[in-house]
N, C-alpha and C positions, 0 to 999 in steps of 0.2 A: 504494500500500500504506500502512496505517496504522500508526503506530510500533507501537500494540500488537502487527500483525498480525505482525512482524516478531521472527523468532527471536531471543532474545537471542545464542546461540552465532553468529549472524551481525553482530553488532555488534561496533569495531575496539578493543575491551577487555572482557576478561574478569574474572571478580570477583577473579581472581590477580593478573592483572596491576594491578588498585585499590587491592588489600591490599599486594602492594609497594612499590605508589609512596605510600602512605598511610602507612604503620608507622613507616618512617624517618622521614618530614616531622616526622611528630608526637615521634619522639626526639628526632631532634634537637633539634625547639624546647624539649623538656622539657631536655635536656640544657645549652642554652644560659642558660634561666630559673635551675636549681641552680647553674653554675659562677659568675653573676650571685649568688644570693648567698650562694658561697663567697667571691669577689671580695671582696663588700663586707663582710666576715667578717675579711677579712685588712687592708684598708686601715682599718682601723677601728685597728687594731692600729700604725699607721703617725702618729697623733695628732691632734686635731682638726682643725687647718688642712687635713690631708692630707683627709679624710673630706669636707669643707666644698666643699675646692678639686676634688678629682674629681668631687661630686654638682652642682656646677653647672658643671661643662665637658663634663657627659656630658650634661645638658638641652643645650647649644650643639653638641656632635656630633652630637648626634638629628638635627639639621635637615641636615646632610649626610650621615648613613645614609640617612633617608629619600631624599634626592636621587637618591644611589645607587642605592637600590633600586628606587624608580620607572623608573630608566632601563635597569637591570636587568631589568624587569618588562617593559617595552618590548621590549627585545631577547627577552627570551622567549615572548610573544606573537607576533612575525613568526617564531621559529625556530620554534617549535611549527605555526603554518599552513603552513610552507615543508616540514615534517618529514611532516605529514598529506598533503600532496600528491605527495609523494616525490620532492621537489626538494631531495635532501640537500645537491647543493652551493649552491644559492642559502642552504641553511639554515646551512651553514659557511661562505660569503661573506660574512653578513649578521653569522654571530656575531665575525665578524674586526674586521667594522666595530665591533661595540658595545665589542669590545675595545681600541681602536684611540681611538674618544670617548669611552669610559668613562677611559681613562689619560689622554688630553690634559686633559678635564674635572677629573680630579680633581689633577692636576699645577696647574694654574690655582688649585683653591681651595686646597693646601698653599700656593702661593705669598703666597695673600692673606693666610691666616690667620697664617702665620711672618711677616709684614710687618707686620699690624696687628692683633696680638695683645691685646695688652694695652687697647687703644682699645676694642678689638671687644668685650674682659668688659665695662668699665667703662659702655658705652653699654647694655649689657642687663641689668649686673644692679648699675648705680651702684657708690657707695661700698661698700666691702668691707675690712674688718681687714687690712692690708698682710698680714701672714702666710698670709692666705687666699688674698690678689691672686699672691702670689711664688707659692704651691703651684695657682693656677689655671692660671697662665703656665707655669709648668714642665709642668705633665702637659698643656696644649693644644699646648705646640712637638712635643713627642714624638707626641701626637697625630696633627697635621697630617703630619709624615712616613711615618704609616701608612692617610692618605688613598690613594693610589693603590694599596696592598694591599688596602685595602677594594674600590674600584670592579674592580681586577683577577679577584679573589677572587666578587665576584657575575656577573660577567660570565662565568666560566668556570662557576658555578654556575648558568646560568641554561641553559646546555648542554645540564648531564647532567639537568637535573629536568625541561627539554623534550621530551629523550629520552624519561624516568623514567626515568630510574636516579638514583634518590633516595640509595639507600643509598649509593654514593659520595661526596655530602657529609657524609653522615650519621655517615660514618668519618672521613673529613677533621677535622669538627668534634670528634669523642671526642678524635682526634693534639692537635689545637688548644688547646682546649681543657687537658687537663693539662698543655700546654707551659705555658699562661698560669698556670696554678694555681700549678705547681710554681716558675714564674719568679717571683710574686709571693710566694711563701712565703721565696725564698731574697733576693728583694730587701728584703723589709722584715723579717725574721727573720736573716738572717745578713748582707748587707749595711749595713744599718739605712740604705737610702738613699732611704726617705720614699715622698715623692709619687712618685719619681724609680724606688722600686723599683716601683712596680704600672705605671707608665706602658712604660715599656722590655720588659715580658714582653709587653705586649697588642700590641706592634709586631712584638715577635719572632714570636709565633704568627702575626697576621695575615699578614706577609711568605711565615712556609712555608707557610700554608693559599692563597694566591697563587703560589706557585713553583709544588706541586703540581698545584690544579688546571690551571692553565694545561699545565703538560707533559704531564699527561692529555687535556688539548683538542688537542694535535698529536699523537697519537698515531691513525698510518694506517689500525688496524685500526675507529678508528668510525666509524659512520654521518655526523655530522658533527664535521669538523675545521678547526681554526685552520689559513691558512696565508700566509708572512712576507707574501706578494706583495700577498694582500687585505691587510692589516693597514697593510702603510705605504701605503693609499689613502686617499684624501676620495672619497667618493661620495655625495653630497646627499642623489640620488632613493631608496639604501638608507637611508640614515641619516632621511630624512624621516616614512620607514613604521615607525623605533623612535621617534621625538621626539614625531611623531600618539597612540603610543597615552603612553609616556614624559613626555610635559609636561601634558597633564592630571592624572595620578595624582600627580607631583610636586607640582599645584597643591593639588589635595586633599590632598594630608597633610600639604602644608606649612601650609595653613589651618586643617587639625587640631592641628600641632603650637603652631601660634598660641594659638588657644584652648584649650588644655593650661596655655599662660602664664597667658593670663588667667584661668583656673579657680582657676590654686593662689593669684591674686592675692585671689579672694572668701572663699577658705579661709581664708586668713590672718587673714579679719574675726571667724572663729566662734569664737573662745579656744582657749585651750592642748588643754585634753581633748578635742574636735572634732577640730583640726588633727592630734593626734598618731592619735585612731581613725580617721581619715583616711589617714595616713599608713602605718600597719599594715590596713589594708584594699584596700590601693592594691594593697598588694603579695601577699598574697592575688588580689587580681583579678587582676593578671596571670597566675598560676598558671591560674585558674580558667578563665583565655582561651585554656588553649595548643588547645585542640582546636579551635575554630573558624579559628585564625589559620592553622593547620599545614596546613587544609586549601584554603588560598589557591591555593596552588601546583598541587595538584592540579587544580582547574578549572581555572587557565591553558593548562596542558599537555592533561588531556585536550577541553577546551572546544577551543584552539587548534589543534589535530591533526585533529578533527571538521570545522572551518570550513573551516580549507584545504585538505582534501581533496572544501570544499564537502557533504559530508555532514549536511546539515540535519537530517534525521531522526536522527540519532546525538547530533548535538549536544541536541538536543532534549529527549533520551532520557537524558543524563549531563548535563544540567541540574538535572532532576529528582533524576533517581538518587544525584546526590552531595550534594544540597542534604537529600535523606532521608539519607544515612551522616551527614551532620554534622550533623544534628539529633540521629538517636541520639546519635553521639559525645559530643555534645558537652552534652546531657544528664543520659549517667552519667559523665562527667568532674566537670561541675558538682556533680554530686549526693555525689559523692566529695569534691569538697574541701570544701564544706561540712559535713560530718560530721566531718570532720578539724581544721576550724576552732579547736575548743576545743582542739586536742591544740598547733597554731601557735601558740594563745594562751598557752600556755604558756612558749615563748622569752621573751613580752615582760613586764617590767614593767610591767604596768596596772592601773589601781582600777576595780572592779567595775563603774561606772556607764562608763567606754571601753569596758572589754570586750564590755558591752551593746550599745554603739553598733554596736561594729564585727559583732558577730554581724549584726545589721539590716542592716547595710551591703554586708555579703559576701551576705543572702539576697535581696536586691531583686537585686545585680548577676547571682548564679546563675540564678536564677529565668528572669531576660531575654534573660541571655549562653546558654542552654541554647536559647527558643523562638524569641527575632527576631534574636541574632546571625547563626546559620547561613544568615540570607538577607539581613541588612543588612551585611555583611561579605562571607564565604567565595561566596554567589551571585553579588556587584556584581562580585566578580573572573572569572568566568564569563562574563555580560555584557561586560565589558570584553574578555575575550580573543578577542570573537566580534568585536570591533571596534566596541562601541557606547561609547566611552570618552569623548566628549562631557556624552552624557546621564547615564551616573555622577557625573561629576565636578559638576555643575550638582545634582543632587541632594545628593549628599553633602556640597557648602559648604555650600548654603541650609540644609540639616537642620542641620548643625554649629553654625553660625551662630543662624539664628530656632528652631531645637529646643534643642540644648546651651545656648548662649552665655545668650540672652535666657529661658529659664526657670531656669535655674541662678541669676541673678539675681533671679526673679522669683519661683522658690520659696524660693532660699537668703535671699537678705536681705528682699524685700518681704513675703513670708509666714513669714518668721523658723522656715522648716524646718531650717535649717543645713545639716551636710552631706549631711543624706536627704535636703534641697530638689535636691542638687547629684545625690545619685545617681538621683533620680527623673527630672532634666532626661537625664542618661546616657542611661537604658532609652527615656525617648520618646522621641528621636534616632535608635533602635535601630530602635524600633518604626513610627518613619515613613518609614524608609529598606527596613524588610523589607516593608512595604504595597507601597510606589511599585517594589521592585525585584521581587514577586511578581506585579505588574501587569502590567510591563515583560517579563517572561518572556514571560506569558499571552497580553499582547497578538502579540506574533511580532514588533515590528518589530526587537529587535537580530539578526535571520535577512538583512535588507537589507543589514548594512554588510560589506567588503571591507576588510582589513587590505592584502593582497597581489592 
């Protein structure tokens, strides 16, 4: 039978059940993007050391979110196949383990980080205004103690979004969320204890968003559940089928997050007006990303649930079908914040020739982030959950690498575009990862690979 030939009402998701697992993702990440910058709203309020010291220990966090999350991602991709085949307890065996190496892992790097703290700024981002160096140090030890909240907290989220049931983190994060908000209003507004006030709210939320889901992950009435007996095991051969899909995405982002460094380092060559419409476009882009990113999750789970039940023709079929919702999506999302752009431009103080800038800036990135993100992003994660995570990850350096790195220099400083050079290098990165991963579709071959 042809997928066409094939009813939809016989395929193992209906447009309800996409619309649920879809809405929340996407809240939530809008939700997470606002409290981000309410955050940086209030620490601002905290004095410049504190502003300086949090914005570069949150670039040196990134590289262990991401870690996180990749292994996160890992464990979701084998629960999601194990979930589709109807192997719920290998799917709560599996997720015990991820819980079990996600806490040992992330116990290891708190360890490092509260040991070589201060070595570990200084080596990445040099000499630093002592004041700066004391308020980096303070908010990284606080930090580091809400590493294993973190790794807990994804691992128990990688669950319910395997499941779908989205909206559960989706709640989680609103609780989270204003715990952090209202923690960091009363640390630097009624305590006046600085860096030291924003650092201690973002531990306190992350810890209950970690209590919680975890006690929801033992609870007998779900489908798949934590339980103590998996969790204090080592099991290699489980743990090998999260690290297979887990250490290449970690490779790749961590590659990305590399070249993120070096980007902001050719930024720094374009003067003041550049760097700063750079800098207010940056963050616009991210808003203007939530819709492709949100929709990550979603192919994993429904991609994953398809393979392992070996349902080729399904997969095949919610390849497509979700790579078109997040083209629209994430079109009239784009389309939306760019219109809105002159209204953001209003928060800042800028002279008319930045504001110029950043308008161009925010239009190249919408334009691309609307037609080749939904398949150089939100698809690769698709592909990957069918188990083709090899071939992702080798594309997505090289493009990073000889697409981003080397024409960002090549427009930015040799052809003296400045930062258009930088966001042109962007969109062709985008655009030669959505070719290579709409080919890879086409061609059929991530239909060969076996997670489980």
């Amino acid at each position: 039978m042809k997928r066409e030939d094939r009813p939809e009402k016989d395929m193992p998701f209906s447009n309800r059940d996409l619309r649920e697992m879809i809405v929340p993702l996407f809240l939530e990440q809008l939700l997470v993007m606002l409290v981000g910058i309410a955050d940086t709203l209030v620490v601002s309020y905290a004095g410049e050391a504190a502003v300086s010291g949090v914005s570069l220990v949150n670039q040196f966090n990134t590289i262990f979110i991401y870690l996180f999350t990749a292994l996160a991602s890992g464990g979701a991709v084998v629960i999601s196949q194990y979930i589709g085949r109807k192997e719920t307890e290998s799917a709560g065996y599996s997720a015990s383990q991820l819980l079990m190496f996600g806490t040992a892992f992330s116990l290891l790097a708190a360890a490092l980080v509260l040991v070589g703290n201060r070595g570990m700024l200084g080596l990445l981002f040099g000499k630093v205004e002592e004041p700066v160096m004391e308020a980096c140090v303070t908010y990284l030890k606080i930090s580091a103690y809400s590493y294993p909240a973190l790794a807990v907290y994804n691992a128990g989220a990688a669950v319910y979004r395997s499941l779908g049931k989205t909206n559960v983190t989706m709640y989680l994060s609103v609780v989270s969320n204003f715990i952090n908000i209202v923690g960091n209003v009363i640390g630097v507004f009624v305590l006046h204890a600085g860096v030291a006030g924003v650092a201690w709210p973002s531990l306190i939320a992350r810890t209950f968003s970690a209590v919680i889901i975890t006690l929801l992950c033992f609870r007998k009435k779900n489908e798949v559940v934590y339980r103590l007996g998996w969790i204090f095991k080592w099991d290699t051969a489980c743990l090998k089928r999260i690290w297979n899909v887990a250490i290449p995405n970690g490779v790749e982002n961590g590659i990305f997050q590399l070249v993120k460094v070096a980007l902001s380092s050719i930024v720094a060559l374009f003067g003041t007006y550049q760097i700063a419409a750079n800098g207010v476009a940056q963050s616009i882009w991210s808003l203007a990303a939530l819709a492709g990113v949100a929709m990550g999750p979603a192919f994993i789970t429904v991609i994953g649930q398809c393979m392992g039940n070996r349902d080729i023709q399904a997969a095949d079929y919610y390849l497509t079908k979700l790579s078109k919702i997040t083209l629209l999506l994430s079109s009239a999302w784009n389309l939306l914040i760019f219109l809105f752009t002159p209204l953001f431009l209003q928060f800042y103080a800028l002279e008319a020739q930045t504001r110029q800038l950043v308008v161009w800036l925010v239009l190249i990135h919408n334009v691309f982030n609307a037609a080749a993100f939904p398949f150089s992003g939100a698809l690769s994660n698709g592909i990957r959950a069918a188990g083709d995570v090899k071939f992702t990850m080798y594309v997505s350096v090289i493009s990073t690498i000889a697409g981003r790195l080397f024409l960002s220099w090549l427009l930015g400083i040799v052809f003296h575009m400045g930062v258009i050079g930088i966001a042109v290098a962007m969109v062709c990165d985008w655009v030669i990862r959505a070719v290579i991963f709409i080919w890879r579709q086409k061609s059929g071959k991530w239909k060969e690979f076996q997670v489980i």
